[in-house]
C-alpha positions as CSV (number, residue, x, y, z in Angstrom):
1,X,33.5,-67.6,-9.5
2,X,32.2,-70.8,-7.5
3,X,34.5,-73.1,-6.1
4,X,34.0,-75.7,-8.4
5,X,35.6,-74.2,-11.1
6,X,38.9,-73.3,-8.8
7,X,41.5,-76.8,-8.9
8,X,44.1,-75.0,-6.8
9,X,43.7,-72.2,-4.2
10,X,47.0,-70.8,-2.7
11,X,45.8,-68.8,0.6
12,X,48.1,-66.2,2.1
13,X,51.4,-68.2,2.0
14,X,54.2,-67.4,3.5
15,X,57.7,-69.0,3.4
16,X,60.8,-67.1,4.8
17,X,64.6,-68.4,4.6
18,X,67.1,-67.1,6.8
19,X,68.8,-65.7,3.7
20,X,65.8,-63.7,3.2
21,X,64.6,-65.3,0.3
22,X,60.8,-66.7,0.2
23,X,57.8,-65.7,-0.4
24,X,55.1,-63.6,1.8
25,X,51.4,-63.7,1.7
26,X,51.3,-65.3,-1.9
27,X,47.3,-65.8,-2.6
28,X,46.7,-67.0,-6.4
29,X,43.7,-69.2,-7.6
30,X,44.5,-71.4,-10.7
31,X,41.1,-72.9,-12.5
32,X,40.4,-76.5,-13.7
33,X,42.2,-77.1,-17.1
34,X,44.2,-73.8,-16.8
35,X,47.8,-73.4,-17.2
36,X,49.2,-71.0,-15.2
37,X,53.1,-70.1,-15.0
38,X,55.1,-68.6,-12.2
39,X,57.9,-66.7,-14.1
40,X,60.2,-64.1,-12.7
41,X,63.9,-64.2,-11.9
42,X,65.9,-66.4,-9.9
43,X,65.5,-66.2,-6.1
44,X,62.2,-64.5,-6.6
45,X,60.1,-67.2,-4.6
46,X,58.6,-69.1,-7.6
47,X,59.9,-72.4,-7.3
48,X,59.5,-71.6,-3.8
49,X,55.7,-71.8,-4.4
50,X,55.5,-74.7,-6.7
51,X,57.5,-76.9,-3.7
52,X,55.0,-75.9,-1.3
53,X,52.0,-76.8,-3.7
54,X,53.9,-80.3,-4.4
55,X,54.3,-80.5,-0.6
56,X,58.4,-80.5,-0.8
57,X,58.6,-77.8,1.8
58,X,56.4,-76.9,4.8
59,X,55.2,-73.0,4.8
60,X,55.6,-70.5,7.8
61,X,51.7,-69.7,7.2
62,X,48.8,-69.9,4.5
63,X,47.1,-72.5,3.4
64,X,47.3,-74.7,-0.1
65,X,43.3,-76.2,-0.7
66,X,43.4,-78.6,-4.4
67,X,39.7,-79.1,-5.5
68,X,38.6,-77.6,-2.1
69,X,40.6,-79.6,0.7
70,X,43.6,-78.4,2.4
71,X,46.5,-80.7,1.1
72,X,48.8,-79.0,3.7
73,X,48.9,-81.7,6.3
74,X,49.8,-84.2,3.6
75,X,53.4,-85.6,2.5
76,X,54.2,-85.2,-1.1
77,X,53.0,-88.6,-2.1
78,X,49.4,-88.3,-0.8
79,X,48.9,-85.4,-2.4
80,X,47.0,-85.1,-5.7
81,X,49.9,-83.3,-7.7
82,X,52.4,-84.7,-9.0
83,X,55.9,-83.0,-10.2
84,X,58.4,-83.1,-13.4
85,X,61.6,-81.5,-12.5
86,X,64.5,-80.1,-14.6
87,X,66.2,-83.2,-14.3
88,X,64.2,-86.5,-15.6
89,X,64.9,-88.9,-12.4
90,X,64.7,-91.9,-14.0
91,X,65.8,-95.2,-13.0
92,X,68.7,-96.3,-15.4
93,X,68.4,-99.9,-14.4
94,X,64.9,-100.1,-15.4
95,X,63.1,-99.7,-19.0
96,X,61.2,-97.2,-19.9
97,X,58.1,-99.4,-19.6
98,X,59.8,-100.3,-16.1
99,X,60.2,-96.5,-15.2
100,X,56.2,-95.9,-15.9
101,X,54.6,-98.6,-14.3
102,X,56.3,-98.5,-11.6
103,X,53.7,-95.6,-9.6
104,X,50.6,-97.6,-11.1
105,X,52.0,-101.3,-9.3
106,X,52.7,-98.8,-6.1
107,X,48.6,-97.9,-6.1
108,X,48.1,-101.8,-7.0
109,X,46.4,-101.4,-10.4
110,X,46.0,-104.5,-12.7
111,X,48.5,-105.6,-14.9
112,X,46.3,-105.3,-18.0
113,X,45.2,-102.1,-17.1
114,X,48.8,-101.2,-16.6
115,X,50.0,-102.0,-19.8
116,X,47.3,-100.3,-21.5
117,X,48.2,-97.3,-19.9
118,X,51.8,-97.3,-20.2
119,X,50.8,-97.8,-24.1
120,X,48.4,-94.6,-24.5
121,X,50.3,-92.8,-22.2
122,X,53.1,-92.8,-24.8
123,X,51.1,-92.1,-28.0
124,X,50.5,-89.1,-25.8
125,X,54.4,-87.8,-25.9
126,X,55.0,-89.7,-29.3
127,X,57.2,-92.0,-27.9
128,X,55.1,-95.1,-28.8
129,X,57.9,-97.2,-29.6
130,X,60.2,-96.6,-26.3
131,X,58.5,-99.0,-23.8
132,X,61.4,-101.6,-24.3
133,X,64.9,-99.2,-24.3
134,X,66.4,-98.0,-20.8
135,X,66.8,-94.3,-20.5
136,X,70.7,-94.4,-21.3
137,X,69.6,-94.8,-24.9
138,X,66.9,-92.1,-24.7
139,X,67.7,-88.4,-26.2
140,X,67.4,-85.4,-23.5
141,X,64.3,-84.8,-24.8
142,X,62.9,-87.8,-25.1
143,X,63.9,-88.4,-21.4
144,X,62.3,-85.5,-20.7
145,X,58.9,-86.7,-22.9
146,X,59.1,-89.4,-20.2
147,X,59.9,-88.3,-17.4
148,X,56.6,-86.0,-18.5
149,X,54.3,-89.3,-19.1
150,X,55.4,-90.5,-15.5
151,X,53.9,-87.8,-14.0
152,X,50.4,-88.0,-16.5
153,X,49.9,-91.7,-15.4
154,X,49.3,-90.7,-11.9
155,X,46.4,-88.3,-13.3
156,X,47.3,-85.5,-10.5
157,X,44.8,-83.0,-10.0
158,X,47.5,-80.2,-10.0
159,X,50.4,-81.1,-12.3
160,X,53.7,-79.2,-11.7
161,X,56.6,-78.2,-13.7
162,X,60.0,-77.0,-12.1
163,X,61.4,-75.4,-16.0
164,X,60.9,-79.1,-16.7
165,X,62.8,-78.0,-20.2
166,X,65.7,-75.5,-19.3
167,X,68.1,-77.8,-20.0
168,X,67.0,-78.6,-23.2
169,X,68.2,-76.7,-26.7
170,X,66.1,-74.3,-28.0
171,X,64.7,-76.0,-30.7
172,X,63.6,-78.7,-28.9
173,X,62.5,-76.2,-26.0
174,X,60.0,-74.8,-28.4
175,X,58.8,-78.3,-29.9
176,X,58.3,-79.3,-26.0
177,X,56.5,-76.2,-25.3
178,X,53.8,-77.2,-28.4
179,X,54.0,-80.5,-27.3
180,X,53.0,-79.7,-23.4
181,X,49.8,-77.2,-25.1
182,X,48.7,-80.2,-27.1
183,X,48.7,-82.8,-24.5
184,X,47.0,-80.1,-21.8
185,X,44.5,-79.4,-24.5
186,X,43.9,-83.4,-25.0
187,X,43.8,-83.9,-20.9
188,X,42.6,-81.0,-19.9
189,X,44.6,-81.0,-17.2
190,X,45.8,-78.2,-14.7
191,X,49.1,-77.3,-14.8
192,X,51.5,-75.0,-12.8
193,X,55.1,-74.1,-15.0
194,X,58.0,-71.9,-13.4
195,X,59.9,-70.3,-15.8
196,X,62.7,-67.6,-15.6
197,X,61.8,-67.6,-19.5
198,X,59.7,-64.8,-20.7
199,X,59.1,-66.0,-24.1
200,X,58.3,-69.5,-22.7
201,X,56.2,-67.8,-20.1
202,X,54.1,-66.0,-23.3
203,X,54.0,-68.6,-25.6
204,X,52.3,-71.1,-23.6
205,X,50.2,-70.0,-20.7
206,X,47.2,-68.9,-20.4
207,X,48.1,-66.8,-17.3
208,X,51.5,-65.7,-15.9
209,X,52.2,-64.9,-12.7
210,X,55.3,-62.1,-12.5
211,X,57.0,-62.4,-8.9
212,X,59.7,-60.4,-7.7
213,X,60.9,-60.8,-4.5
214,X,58.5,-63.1,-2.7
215,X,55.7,-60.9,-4.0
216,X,53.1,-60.8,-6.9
217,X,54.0,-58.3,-9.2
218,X,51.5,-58.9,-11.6
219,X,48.8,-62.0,-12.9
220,X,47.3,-61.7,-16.2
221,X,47.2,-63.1,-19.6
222,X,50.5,-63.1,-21.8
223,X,48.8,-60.5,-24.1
224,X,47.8,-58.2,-21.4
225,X,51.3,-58.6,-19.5
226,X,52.7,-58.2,-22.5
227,X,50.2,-55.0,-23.6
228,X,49.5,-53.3,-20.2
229,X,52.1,-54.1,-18.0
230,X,50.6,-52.7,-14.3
231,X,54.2,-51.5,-13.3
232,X,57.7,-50.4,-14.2
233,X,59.1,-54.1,-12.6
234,X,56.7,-56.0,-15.3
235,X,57.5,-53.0,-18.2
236,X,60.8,-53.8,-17.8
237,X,60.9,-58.1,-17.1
238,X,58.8,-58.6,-20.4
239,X,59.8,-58.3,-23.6
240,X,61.8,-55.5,-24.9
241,X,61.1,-51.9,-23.9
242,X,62.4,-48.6,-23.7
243,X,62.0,-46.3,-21.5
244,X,62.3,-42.3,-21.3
245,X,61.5,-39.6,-18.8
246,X,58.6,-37.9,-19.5
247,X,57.6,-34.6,-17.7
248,X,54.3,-33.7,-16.7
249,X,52.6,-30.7,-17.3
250,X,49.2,-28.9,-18.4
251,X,47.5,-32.6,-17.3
252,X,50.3,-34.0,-20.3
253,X,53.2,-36.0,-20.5
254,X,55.5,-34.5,-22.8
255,X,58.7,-35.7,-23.8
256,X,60.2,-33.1,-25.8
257,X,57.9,-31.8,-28.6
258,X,55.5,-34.9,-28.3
259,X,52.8,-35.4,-26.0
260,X,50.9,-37.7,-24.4
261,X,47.8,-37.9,-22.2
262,X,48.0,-38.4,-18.4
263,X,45.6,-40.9,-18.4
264,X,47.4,-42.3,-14.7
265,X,47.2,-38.8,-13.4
266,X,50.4,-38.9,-12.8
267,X,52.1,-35.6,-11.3
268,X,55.4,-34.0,-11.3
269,X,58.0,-36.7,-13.4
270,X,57.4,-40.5,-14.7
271,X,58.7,-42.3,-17.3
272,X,57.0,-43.6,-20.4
273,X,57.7,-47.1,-21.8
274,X,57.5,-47.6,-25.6
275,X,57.8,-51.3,-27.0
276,X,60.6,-51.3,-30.0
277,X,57.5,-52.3,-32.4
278,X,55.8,-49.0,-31.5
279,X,58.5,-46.9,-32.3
280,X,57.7,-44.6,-35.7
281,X,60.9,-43.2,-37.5
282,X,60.9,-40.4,-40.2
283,X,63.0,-38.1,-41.9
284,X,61.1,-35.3,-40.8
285,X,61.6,-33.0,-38.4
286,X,58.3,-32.0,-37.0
287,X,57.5,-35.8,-36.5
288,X,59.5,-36.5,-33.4
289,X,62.6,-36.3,-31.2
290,X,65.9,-35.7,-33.2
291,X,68.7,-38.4,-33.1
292,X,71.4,-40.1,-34.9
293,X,71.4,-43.8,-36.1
294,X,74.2,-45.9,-34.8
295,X,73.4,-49.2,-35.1
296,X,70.9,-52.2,-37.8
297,X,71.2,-55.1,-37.1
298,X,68.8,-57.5,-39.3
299,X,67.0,-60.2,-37.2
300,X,65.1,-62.3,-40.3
301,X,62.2,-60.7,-41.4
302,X,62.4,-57.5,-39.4
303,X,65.5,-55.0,-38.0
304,X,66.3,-53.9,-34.8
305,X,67.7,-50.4,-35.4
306,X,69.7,-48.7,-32.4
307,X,68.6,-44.7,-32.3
308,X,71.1,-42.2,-30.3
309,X,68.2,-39.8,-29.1
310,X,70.0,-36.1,-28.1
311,X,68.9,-36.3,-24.8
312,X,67.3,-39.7,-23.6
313,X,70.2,-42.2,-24.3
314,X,69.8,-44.9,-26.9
315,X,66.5,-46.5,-28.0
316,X,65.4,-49.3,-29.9
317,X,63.2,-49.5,-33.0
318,X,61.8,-53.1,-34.8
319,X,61.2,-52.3,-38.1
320,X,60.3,-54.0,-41.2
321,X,63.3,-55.9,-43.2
322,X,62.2,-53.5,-46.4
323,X,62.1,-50.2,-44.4
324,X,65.6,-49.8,-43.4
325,X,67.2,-50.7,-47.2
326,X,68.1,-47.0,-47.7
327,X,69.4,-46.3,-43.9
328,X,72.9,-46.5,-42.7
329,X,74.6,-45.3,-39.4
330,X,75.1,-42.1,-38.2
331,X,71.8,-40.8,-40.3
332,X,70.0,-38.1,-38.9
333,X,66.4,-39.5,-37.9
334,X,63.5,-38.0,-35.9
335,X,61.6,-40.5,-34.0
336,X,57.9,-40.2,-32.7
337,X,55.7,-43.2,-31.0
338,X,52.2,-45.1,-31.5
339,X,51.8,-45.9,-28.2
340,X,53.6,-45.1,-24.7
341,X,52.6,-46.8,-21.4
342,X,53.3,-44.2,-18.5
343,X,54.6,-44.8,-15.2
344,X,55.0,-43.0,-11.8
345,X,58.8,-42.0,-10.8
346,X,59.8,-44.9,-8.2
Protein backbone atom coordinates (compact mmCIF):
# COMPACT_ATOMS: atom_id res chain seq x y z
CA UNK A 1 0.00 0.00 0.00
CA UNK A 2 1.57 3.63 -0.47
CA UNK A 3 1.40 6.00 2.14
CA UNK A 4 -1.02 8.07 0.62
CA UNK A 5 -3.77 5.99 1.02
CA UNK A 6 -2.76 5.34 4.98
CA UNK A 7 -4.76 8.60 7.20
CA UNK A 8 -3.56 7.12 10.45
CA UNK A 9 -0.45 4.98 11.34
CA UNK A 10 -0.19 3.76 14.93
CA UNK A 11 3.66 2.58 15.29
CA UNK A 12 4.65 0.31 18.13
CA UNK A 13 2.73 2.02 20.98
CA UNK A 14 3.14 1.38 24.21
CA UNK A 15 1.24 2.75 27.31
CA UNK A 16 1.61 1.00 30.73
CA UNK A 17 -0.31 1.97 34.08
CA UNK A 18 0.85 0.99 37.33
CA UNK A 19 -2.32 -1.08 37.60
CA UNK A 20 -1.04 -3.00 34.77
CA UNK A 21 -3.46 -1.96 32.42
CA UNK A 22 -2.39 -0.44 28.90
CA UNK A 23 -1.45 -1.34 25.91
CA UNK A 24 2.05 -2.79 24.45
CA UNK A 25 3.49 -2.50 21.10
CA UNK A 26 -0.01 -1.66 19.41
CA UNK A 27 0.85 -1.11 15.48
CA UNK A 28 -2.51 -0.67 13.32
CA UNK A 29 -2.83 1.37 9.96
CA UNK A 30 -6.39 2.80 9.42
CA UNK A 31 -6.91 4.03 5.51
CA UNK A 32 -8.47 7.39 4.30
CA UNK A 33 -12.39 7.11 4.42
CA UNK A 34 -12.20 3.85 6.55
CA UNK A 35 -13.94 3.12 9.68
CA UNK A 36 -12.23 1.20 11.88
CA UNK A 37 -13.41 0.07 15.49
CA UNK A 38 -11.39 -0.90 18.58
CA UNK A 39 -13.83 -3.31 20.35
CA UNK A 40 -12.92 -5.67 23.14
CA UNK A 41 -13.79 -5.65 26.88
CA UNK A 42 -13.27 -3.12 29.38
CA UNK A 43 -9.79 -2.51 30.60
CA UNK A 44 -8.47 -4.07 27.46
CA UNK A 45 -6.47 -0.89 26.23
CA UNK A 46 -8.90 0.38 23.64
CA UNK A 47 -9.87 3.64 24.76
CA UNK A 48 -6.42 3.56 25.92
CA UNK A 49 -5.45 3.86 22.13
CA UNK A 50 -8.05 6.19 20.92
CA UNK A 51 -6.73 8.89 23.92
CA UNK A 52 -3.34 8.53 22.67
CA UNK A 53 -4.42 9.17 18.89
CA UNK A 54 -6.59 12.25 20.24
CA UNK A 55 -3.46 13.28 22.10
CA UNK A 56 -5.33 12.99 25.83
CA UNK A 57 -2.45 10.91 27.13
CA UNK A 58 1.27 10.74 26.35
CA UNK A 59 2.63 7.04 25.40
CA UNK A 60 5.68 5.25 27.13
CA UNK A 61 6.92 4.53 23.39
CA UNK A 62 5.69 4.32 19.60
CA UNK A 63 4.81 6.78 17.50
CA UNK A 64 1.20 8.11 16.16
CA UNK A 65 1.89 9.69 12.20
CA UNK A 66 -1.93 11.18 10.67
CA UNK A 67 -1.50 11.70 6.89
CA UNK A 68 2.30 11.03 7.37
CA UNK A 69 3.54 13.46 10.22
CA UNK A 70 4.09 12.44 13.75
CA UNK A 71 1.23 14.30 15.79
CA UNK A 72 2.95 13.06 18.91
CA UNK A 73 4.62 16.22 20.06
CA UNK A 74 1.30 18.06 19.58
CA UNK A 75 -1.41 18.91 22.48
CA UNK A 76 -4.86 17.75 21.69
CA UNK A 77 -6.05 20.92 20.01
CA UNK A 78 -3.33 21.12 17.32
CA UNK A 79 -3.94 17.93 16.34
CA UNK A 80 -5.96 17.08 13.25
CA UNK A 81 -8.53 14.72 15.10
CA UNK A 82 -11.03 15.69 16.82
CA UNK A 83 -13.15 13.49 19.56
CA UNK A 84 -16.99 12.76 20.50
CA UNK A 85 -17.16 11.22 23.86
CA UNK A 86 -19.95 9.28 25.71
CA UNK A 87 -20.98 12.24 27.27
CA UNK A 88 -22.09 15.33 24.84
CA UNK A 89 -20.08 18.29 26.65
CA UNK A 90 -22.07 20.83 25.72
CA UNK A 91 -22.35 24.21 26.97
CA UNK A 92 -25.88 24.61 28.60
CA UNK A 93 -25.68 28.40 28.67
CA UNK A 94 -25.16 28.54 25.07
CA UNK A 95 -27.54 27.46 21.96
CA UNK A 96 -27.04 24.94 19.91
CA UNK A 97 -26.00 27.32 17.10
CA UNK A 98 -23.73 28.90 20.10
CA UNK A 99 -22.28 25.42 20.99
CA UNK A 100 -21.17 24.82 17.06
CA UNK A 101 -19.68 27.93 16.14
CA UNK A 102 -17.99 28.33 18.84
CA UNK A 103 -14.54 26.08 17.37
CA UNK A 104 -14.99 27.92 13.86
CA UNK A 105 -14.76 31.77 15.77
CA UNK A 106 -11.68 29.96 17.76
CA UNK A 107 -9.80 29.37 14.05
CA UNK A 108 -11.31 33.04 13.13
CA UNK A 109 -13.50 31.95 10.16
CA UNK A 110 -16.06 34.58 8.74
CA UNK A 111 -19.21 35.00 10.08
CA UNK A 112 -21.02 34.13 6.88
CA UNK A 113 -19.14 31.31 6.30
CA UNK A 114 -19.88 30.32 9.79
CA UNK A 115 -23.43 30.29 9.60
CA UNK A 116 -23.43 28.47 6.53
CA UNK A 117 -21.73 25.89 8.04
CA UNK A 118 -23.44 25.56 11.17
CA UNK A 119 -26.66 25.27 8.70
CA UNK A 120 -25.32 22.23 6.49
CA UNK A 121 -23.68 20.83 9.18
CA UNK A 122 -27.11 20.11 10.71
CA UNK A 123 -28.99 18.89 7.56
CA UNK A 124 -26.08 16.43 8.00
CA UNK A 125 -27.48 14.98 11.62
CA UNK A 126 -31.18 16.01 10.63
CA UNK A 127 -31.36 18.46 13.12
CA UNK A 128 -31.97 21.35 10.74
CA UNK A 129 -34.29 23.13 12.96
CA UNK A 130 -32.17 23.12 16.38
CA UNK A 131 -29.83 26.09 15.78
CA UNK A 132 -32.03 28.34 18.13
CA UNK A 133 -32.83 25.75 21.38
CA UNK A 134 -30.15 25.24 24.27
CA UNK A 135 -29.23 21.69 24.85
CA UNK A 136 -31.51 21.36 28.11
CA UNK A 137 -34.35 21.12 25.59
CA UNK A 138 -32.48 18.69 23.36
CA UNK A 139 -33.34 14.63 23.58
CA UNK A 140 -30.19 12.34 24.50
CA UNK A 141 -29.94 11.68 21.19
CA UNK A 142 -30.24 14.57 19.66
CA UNK A 143 -27.55 15.94 22.08
CA UNK A 144 -25.66 13.29 21.02
CA UNK A 145 -26.41 14.29 16.97
CA UNK A 146 -24.77 17.44 18.16
CA UNK A 147 -22.31 16.96 20.04
CA UNK A 148 -21.45 14.68 16.71
CA UNK A 149 -21.78 17.89 14.26
CA UNK A 150 -19.30 19.76 16.64
CA UNK A 151 -16.74 17.49 15.97
CA UNK A 152 -17.56 17.34 11.82
CA UNK A 153 -17.24 21.20 11.67
CA UNK A 154 -13.67 21.02 12.61
CA UNK A 155 -13.24 18.59 9.47
CA UNK A 156 -10.48 16.36 11.54
CA UNK A 157 -8.44 14.24 9.51
CA UNK A 158 -8.91 11.31 12.06
CA UNK A 159 -12.39 11.58 13.76
CA UNK A 160 -12.72 9.65 17.07
CA UNK A 161 -15.49 8.07 18.99
CA UNK A 162 -15.16 7.04 22.77
CA UNK A 163 -18.80 4.55 22.46
CA UNK A 164 -20.14 8.04 21.62
CA UNK A 165 -23.70 6.11 21.90
CA UNK A 166 -23.53 3.66 25.08
CA UNK A 167 -25.67 5.63 26.85
CA UNK A 168 -28.23 5.77 24.51
CA UNK A 169 -31.44 3.16 24.21
CA UNK A 170 -31.12 0.62 21.84
CA UNK A 171 -33.39 1.79 19.42
CA UNK A 172 -31.88 4.86 19.03
CA UNK A 173 -28.38 3.08 19.33
CA UNK A 174 -29.08 1.39 16.10
CA UNK A 175 -30.72 4.51 14.34
CA UNK A 176 -27.36 6.42 15.39
CA UNK A 177 -25.30 3.60 14.15
CA UNK A 178 -27.19 4.11 10.41
CA UNK A 179 -26.93 7.52 10.93
CA UNK A 180 -22.87 7.62 11.60
CA UNK A 181 -22.56 5.08 8.09
CA UNK A 182 -24.57 7.56 6.19
CA UNK A 183 -22.79 10.66 7.17
CA UNK A 184 -19.12 8.71 6.83
CA UNK A 185 -20.38 7.66 3.40
CA UNK A 186 -21.44 11.41 2.53
CA UNK A 187 -17.87 12.79 4.07
CA UNK A 188 -15.85 10.29 3.51
CA UNK A 189 -14.31 10.77 6.44
CA UNK A 190 -11.96 8.46 8.63
CA UNK A 191 -13.17 7.40 11.71
CA UNK A 192 -11.90 5.42 14.81
CA UNK A 193 -15.13 3.89 17.21
CA UNK A 194 -14.42 1.91 20.56
CA UNK A 195 -16.96 -0.24 21.36
CA UNK A 196 -17.33 -3.06 24.09
CA UNK A 197 -20.44 -3.81 21.68
CA UNK A 198 -19.96 -6.67 19.37
CA UNK A 199 -23.00 -6.17 17.41
CA UNK A 200 -22.25 -2.48 17.06
CA UNK A 201 -18.72 -3.39 16.32
CA UNK A 202 -20.27 -5.75 13.16
CA UNK A 203 -22.83 -3.72 12.06
CA UNK A 204 -20.92 -0.78 11.26
CA UNK A 205 -17.29 -1.08 10.54
CA UNK A 206 -15.56 -1.87 7.99
CA UNK A 207 -12.73 -3.38 10.13
CA UNK A 208 -12.64 -4.32 13.87
CA UNK A 209 -9.91 -4.39 15.85
CA UNK A 210 -10.36 -7.27 18.78
CA UNK A 211 -7.90 -6.33 21.87
CA UNK A 212 -7.48 -8.14 24.88
CA UNK A 213 -5.26 -7.20 27.29
CA UNK A 214 -3.20 -4.41 25.77
CA UNK A 215 -2.69 -6.64 22.75
CA UNK A 216 -4.17 -7.24 19.17
CA UNK A 217 -6.07 -10.26 19.18
CA UNK A 218 -7.29 -10.04 15.79
CA UNK A 219 -8.04 -7.07 12.73
CA UNK A 220 -10.24 -8.02 10.05
CA UNK A 221 -13.51 -7.34 8.48
CA UNK A 222 -16.90 -8.04 10.63
CA UNK A 223 -17.67 -10.94 8.18
CA UNK A 224 -14.29 -12.55 8.45
CA UNK A 225 -14.15 -12.00 12.38
CA UNK A 226 -17.30 -13.15 12.53
CA UNK A 227 -16.54 -16.34 9.85
CA UNK A 228 -12.92 -17.16 10.71
CA UNK A 229 -12.20 -16.14 13.95
CA UNK A 230 -7.96 -16.56 14.18
CA UNK A 231 -8.25 -17.70 17.92
CA UNK A 232 -10.25 -19.20 20.75
CA UNK A 233 -10.26 -15.36 22.53
CA UNK A 234 -12.10 -13.91 19.16
CA UNK A 235 -14.31 -17.49 18.85
CA UNK A 236 -15.48 -16.89 21.92
CA UNK A 237 -15.87 -12.55 22.21
CA UNK A 238 -17.97 -12.57 18.88
CA UNK A 239 -21.15 -13.70 18.56
CA UNK A 240 -22.49 -16.79 19.89
CA UNK A 241 -20.54 -20.07 19.78
CA UNK A 242 -20.21 -23.29 21.13
CA UNK A 243 -17.53 -25.05 21.80
CA UNK A 244 -16.67 -28.90 22.26
CA UNK A 245 -13.50 -30.93 22.67
CA UNK A 246 -12.59 -32.61 19.85
CA UNK A 247 -9.86 -35.37 19.81
CA UNK A 248 -7.39 -35.79 17.22
CA UNK A 249 -6.65 -38.79 15.55
CA UNK A 250 -5.82 -40.59 12.08
CA UNK A 251 -4.95 -36.60 10.86
CA UNK A 252 -9.00 -36.06 12.04
CA UNK A 253 -10.82 -34.34 14.52
CA UNK A 254 -13.50 -36.46 15.80
CA UNK A 255 -15.97 -35.63 18.19
CA UNK A 256 -17.77 -38.76 18.86
CA UNK A 257 -18.97 -40.49 15.68
CA UNK A 258 -18.48 -37.22 13.46
CA UNK A 259 -15.39 -36.13 11.99
CA UNK A 260 -13.69 -33.42 10.79
CA UNK A 261 -10.57 -32.59 8.85
CA UNK A 262 -7.39 -31.20 10.57
CA UNK A 263 -6.99 -28.64 8.34
CA UNK A 264 -4.71 -26.65 11.45
CA UNK A 265 -2.69 -29.75 11.96
CA UNK A 266 -3.50 -29.65 15.13
CA UNK A 267 -2.14 -32.73 17.35
CA UNK A 268 -3.14 -34.43 20.43
CA UNK A 269 -6.63 -32.42 21.84
CA UNK A 270 -8.38 -28.99 20.61
CA UNK A 271 -11.66 -27.85 20.70
CA UNK A 272 -13.96 -27.16 17.84
CA UNK A 273 -16.27 -24.03 17.76
CA UNK A 274 -19.62 -24.38 15.95
CA UNK A 275 -21.81 -21.06 15.57
CA UNK A 276 -25.61 -21.90 16.83
CA UNK A 277 -26.72 -21.29 13.03
CA UNK A 278 -24.50 -24.22 11.95
CA UNK A 279 -25.88 -26.56 14.19
CA UNK A 280 -28.01 -29.53 12.07
CA UNK A 281 -30.67 -31.44 14.34
CA UNK A 282 -32.36 -34.74 13.32
CA UNK A 283 -34.26 -37.49 14.59
CA UNK A 284 -31.94 -39.87 13.47
CA UNK A 285 -29.47 -41.60 14.93
CA UNK A 286 -26.68 -42.07 12.57
CA UNK A 287 -26.68 -38.24 11.92
CA UNK A 288 -24.97 -37.04 15.03
CA UNK A 289 -24.23 -36.88 18.70
CA UNK A 290 -27.19 -38.05 20.90
CA UNK A 291 -28.86 -35.58 23.47
CA UNK A 292 -31.91 -34.54 25.07
CA UNK A 293 -33.79 -31.18 24.43
CA UNK A 294 -34.22 -28.97 27.43
CA UNK A 295 -34.96 -25.80 26.49
CA UNK A 296 -37.00 -23.29 23.02
CA UNK A 297 -37.08 -20.30 23.49
CA UNK A 298 -38.58 -18.38 20.27
CA UNK A 299 -36.57 -15.13 19.43
CA UNK A 300 -39.02 -13.69 16.31
CA UNK A 301 -38.44 -15.23 13.29
CA UNK A 302 -36.03 -17.98 14.41
CA UNK A 303 -35.55 -20.27 17.85
CA UNK A 304 -32.73 -20.73 19.97
CA UNK A 305 -33.12 -24.36 21.10
CA UNK A 306 -30.89 -25.45 24.27
CA UNK A 307 -29.49 -29.34 23.44
CA UNK A 308 -28.22 -31.49 26.61
CA UNK A 309 -25.39 -33.36 24.59
CA UNK A 310 -24.47 -36.83 26.69
CA UNK A 311 -21.12 -35.84 27.04
CA UNK A 312 -20.11 -32.20 26.01
CA UNK A 313 -22.50 -30.08 28.31
CA UNK A 314 -25.26 -27.97 26.77
CA UNK A 315 -25.22 -26.53 23.17
CA UNK A 316 -27.07 -24.07 21.32
CA UNK A 317 -28.97 -24.47 18.03
CA UNK A 318 -30.75 -21.26 15.87
CA UNK A 319 -33.29 -22.74 14.05
CA UNK A 320 -36.03 -21.63 11.89
CA UNK A 321 -39.46 -20.40 13.73
CA UNK A 322 -41.33 -23.37 11.51
CA UNK A 323 -38.75 -26.15 12.40
CA UNK A 324 -39.23 -26.54 15.96
CA UNK A 325 -43.43 -26.56 15.83
CA UNK A 326 -43.42 -30.28 16.54
CA UNK A 327 -40.40 -30.29 19.32
CA UNK A 328 -40.86 -30.02 23.06
CA UNK A 329 -38.34 -30.59 25.92
CA UNK A 330 -36.79 -33.43 27.05
CA UNK A 331 -37.05 -34.98 23.14
CA UNK A 332 -34.47 -37.28 22.21
CA UNK A 333 -32.40 -35.44 19.33
CA UNK A 334 -29.10 -36.31 17.57
CA UNK A 335 -27.22 -33.30 16.53
CA UNK A 336 -24.52 -33.16 13.64
CA UNK A 337 -22.80 -29.72 12.29
CA UNK A 338 -22.16 -27.79 8.86
CA UNK A 339 -19.24 -26.31 9.79
CA UNK A 340 -16.73 -26.42 12.91
CA UNK A 341 -13.78 -24.01 13.28
CA UNK A 342 -10.88 -25.87 15.17
CA UNK A 343 -8.63 -24.70 17.74
CA UNK A 344 -5.41 -25.74 19.53
CA UNK A 345 -5.84 -26.69 23.39
CA UNK A 346 -4.55 -23.42 25.28
Amino acid sequence: MNMVQIQLSVQQLSKRYHTGEGVTSISLDVRKGELVTLLGPSGCGKTTVLRSIGGFLEPDSGDILIEGVSVLKSPPEKRPTSMVFQSYNLWPHMTVFDNLAFGLKIRKMKKADIRKAVEDVLKLVRLPDAENKYPGQLSGGQQQRIALARSLLLKPAVLLLDEPFSALDAKLRHEMREELREIQAETGLTMVFVTHDQEEALSISDRIVVMNHGKIEQIASPQEIYDQPSSLYVAQFIGKMNFLKGVISEGQVTVGKLRFSNSKSLSGGGWLAIRPEDVIMSNQEEEGLPGIVKQIMVLGHYAEVSIQLQEYGVIRAFQPRDAVKELHSGDRIYVGFKKVITYPEV
